[in-house]
The first five atom37 places (N, CA, C, CB, O) and aatype in JSON, in Angstrom:
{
  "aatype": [20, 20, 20, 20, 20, 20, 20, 20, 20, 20, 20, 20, 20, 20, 20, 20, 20, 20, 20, 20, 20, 20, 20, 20, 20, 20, 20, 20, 20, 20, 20, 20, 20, 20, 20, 20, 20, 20, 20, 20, 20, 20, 20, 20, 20, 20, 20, 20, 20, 20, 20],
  "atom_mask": [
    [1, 1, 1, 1, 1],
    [1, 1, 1, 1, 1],
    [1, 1, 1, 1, 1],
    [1, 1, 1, 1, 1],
    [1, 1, 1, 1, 1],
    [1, 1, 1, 1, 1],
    [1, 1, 1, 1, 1],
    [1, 1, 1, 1, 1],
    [1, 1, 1, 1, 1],
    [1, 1, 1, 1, 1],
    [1, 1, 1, 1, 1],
    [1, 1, 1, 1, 1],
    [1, 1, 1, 1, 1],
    [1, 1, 1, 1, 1],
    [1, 1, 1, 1, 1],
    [1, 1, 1, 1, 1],
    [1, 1, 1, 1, 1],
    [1, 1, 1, 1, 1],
    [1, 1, 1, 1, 1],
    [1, 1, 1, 1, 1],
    [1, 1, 1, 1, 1],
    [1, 1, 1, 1, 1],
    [1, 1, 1, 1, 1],
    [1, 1, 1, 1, 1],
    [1, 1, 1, 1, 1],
    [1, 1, 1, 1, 1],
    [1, 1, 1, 1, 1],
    [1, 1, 1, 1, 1],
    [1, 1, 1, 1, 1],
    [1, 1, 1, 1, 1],
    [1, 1, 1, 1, 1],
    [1, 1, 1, 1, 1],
    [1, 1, 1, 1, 1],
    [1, 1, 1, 1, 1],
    [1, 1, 1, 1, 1],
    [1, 1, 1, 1, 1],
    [1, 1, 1, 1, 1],
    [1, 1, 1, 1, 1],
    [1, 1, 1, 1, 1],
    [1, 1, 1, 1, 1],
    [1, 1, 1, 1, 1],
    [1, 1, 1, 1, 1],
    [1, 1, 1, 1, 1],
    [1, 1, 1, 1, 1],
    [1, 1, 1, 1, 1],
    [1, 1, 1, 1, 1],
    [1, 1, 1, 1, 1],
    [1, 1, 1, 1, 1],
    [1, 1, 1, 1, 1],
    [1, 1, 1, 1, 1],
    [1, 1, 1, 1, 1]
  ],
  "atom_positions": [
    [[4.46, 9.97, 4.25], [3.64, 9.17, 5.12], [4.51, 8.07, 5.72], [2.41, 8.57, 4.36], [5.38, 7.5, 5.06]],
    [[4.25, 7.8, 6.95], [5.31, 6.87, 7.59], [4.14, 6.16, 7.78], [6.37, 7.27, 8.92], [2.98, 6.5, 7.97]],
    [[5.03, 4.48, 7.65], [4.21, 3.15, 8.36], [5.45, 2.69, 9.48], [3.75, 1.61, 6.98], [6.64, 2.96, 9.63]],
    [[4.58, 1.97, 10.03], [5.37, 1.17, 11.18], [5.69, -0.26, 10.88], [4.54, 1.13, 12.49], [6.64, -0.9, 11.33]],
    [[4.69, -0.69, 9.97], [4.54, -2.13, 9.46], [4.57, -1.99, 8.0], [3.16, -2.88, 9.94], [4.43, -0.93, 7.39]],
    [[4.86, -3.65, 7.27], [4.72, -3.42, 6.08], [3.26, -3.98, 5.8], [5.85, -3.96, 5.31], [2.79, -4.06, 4.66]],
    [[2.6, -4.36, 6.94], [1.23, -4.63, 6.64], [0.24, -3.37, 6.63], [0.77, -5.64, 7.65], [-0.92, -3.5, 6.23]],
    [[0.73, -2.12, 7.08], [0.02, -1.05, 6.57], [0.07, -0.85, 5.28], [0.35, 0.0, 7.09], [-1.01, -0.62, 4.74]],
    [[1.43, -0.89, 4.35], [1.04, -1.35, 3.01], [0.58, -2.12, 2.67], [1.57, -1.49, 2.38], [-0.01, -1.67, 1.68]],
    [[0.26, -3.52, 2.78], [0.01, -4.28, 2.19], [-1.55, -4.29, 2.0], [0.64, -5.22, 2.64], [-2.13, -4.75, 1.01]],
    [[-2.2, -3.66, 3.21], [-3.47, -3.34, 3.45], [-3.88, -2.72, 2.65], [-3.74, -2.86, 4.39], [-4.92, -2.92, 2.04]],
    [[-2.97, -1.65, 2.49], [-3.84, -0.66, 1.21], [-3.57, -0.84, -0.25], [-3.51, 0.95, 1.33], [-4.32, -0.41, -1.13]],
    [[-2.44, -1.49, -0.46], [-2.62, -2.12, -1.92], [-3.77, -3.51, -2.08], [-0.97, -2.68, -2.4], [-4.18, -3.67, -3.23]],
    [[-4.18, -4.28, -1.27], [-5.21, -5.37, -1.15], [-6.94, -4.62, -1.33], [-4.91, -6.16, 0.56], [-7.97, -5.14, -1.78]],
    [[-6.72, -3.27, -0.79], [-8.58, -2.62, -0.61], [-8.09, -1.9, -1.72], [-9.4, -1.49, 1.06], [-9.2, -1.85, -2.26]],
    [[-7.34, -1.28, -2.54], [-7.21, -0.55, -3.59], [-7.2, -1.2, -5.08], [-6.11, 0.09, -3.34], [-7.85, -0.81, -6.05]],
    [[-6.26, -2.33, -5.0], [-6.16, -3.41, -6.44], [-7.67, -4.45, -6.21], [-4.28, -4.72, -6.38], [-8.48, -4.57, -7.12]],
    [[-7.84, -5.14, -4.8], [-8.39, -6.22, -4.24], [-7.21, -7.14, -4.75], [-9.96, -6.56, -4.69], [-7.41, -7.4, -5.94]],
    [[-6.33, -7.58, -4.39], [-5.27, -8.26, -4.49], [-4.95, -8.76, -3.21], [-4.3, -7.56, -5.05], [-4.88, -8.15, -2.15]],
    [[-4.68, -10.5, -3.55], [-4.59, -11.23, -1.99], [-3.66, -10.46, -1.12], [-3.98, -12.85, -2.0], [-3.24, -9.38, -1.52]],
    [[-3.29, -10.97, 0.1], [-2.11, -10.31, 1.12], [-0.98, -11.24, -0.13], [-2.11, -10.96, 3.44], [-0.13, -10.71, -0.84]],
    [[-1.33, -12.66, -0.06], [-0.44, -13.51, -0.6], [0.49, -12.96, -1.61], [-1.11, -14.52, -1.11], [1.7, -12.89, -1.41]],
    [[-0.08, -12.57, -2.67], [0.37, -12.1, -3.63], [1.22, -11.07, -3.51], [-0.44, -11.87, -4.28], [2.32, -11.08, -4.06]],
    [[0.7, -9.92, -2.66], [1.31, -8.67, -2.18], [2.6, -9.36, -1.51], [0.28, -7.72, -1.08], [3.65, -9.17, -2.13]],
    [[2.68, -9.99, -0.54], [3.82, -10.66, 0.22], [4.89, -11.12, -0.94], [3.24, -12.03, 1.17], [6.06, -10.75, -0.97]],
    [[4.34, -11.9, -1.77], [5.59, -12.43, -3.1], [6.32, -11.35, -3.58], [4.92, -13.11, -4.6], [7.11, -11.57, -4.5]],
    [[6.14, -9.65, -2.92], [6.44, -9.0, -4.22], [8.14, -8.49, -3.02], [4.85, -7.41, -5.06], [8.3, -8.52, -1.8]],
    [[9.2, -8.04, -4.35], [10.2, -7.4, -3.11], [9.91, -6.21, -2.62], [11.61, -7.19, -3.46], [9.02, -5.53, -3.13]],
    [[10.62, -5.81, -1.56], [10.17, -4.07, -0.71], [10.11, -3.26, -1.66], [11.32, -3.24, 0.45], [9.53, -2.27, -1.21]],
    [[10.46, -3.04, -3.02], [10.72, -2.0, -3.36], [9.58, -1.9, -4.4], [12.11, -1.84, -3.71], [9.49, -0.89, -5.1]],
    [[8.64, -3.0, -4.53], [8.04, -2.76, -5.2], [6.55, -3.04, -4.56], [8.52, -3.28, -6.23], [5.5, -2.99, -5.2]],
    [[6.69, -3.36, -3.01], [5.41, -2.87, -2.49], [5.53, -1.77, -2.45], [4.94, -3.24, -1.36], [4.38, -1.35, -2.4]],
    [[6.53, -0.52, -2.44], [6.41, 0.42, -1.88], [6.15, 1.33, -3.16], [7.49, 0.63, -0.95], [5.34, 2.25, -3.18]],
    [[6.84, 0.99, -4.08], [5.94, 1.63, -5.52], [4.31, 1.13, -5.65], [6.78, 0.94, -7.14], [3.61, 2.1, -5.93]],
    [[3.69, 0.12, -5.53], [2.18, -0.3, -5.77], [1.31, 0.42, -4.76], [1.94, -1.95, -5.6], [0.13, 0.63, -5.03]],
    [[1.88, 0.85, -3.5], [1.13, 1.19, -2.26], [1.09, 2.86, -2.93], [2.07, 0.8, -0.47], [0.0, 3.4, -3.1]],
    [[2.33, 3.54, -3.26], [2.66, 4.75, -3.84], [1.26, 4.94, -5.0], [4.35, 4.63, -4.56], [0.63, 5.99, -5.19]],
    [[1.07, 3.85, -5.55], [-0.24, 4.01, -6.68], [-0.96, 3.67, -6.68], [-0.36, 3.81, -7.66], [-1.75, 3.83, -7.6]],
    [[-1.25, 2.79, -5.41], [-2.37, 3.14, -4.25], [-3.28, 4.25, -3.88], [-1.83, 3.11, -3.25], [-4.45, 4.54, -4.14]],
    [[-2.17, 4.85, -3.06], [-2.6, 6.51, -2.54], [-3.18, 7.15, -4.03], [-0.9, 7.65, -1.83], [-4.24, 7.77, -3.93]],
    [[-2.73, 7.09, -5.06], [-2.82, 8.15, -5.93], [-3.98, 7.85, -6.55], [-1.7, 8.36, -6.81], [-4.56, 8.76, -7.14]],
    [[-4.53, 6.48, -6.54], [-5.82, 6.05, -7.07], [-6.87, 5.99, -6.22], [-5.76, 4.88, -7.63], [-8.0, 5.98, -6.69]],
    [[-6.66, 5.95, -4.8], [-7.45, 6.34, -3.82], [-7.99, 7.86, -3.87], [-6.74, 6.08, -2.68], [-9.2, 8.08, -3.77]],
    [[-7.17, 8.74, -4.0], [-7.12, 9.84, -3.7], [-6.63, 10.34, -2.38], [-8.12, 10.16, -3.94], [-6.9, 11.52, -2.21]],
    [[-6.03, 9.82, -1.48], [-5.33, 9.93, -0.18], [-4.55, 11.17, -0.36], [-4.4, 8.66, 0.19], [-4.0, 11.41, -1.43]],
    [[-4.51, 11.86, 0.52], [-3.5, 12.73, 0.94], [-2.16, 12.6, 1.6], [-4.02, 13.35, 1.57], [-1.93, 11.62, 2.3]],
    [[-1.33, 13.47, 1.43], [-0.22, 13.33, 2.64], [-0.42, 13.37, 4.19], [0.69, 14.37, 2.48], [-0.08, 12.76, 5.2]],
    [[-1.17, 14.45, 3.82], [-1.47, 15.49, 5.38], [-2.88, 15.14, 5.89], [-1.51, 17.46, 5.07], [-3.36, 15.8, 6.82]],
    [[-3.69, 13.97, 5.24], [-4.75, 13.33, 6.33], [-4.04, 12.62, 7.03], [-5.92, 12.48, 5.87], [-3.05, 12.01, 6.61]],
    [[-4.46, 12.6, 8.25], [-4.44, 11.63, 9.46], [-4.46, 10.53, 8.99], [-5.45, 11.68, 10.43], [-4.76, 10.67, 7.81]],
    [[-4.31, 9.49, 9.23], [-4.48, 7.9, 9.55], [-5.48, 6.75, 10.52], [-3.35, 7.7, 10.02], [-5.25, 5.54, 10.46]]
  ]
}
């Protein structure tokens, strides 16, 4: 899944945990991108849905 922004992650770790943007922002890239990763997987999101 490609983003353009890192506020497309940040979006979906905030509606998935309910966790401020704030908080999400304190964290480094590599570990929004692991929380957003377990995001999707607790959502149930797909690869291959649309956006």
């Amino acid at each position: 899944m490609k983003f353009d922004q890192i506020d497309d992650l940040v979006a979906d770790i905030a509606v998935v945990f309910n966790w401020s943007r704030a908080d999400i922002y304190m964290m480094d890239p590599g570990e929004v991108i692991t929380w957003r990763e377990r995001a999707a997987r607790r959502s149930g999101a797909r690869e291959d849905e649309d956006t």
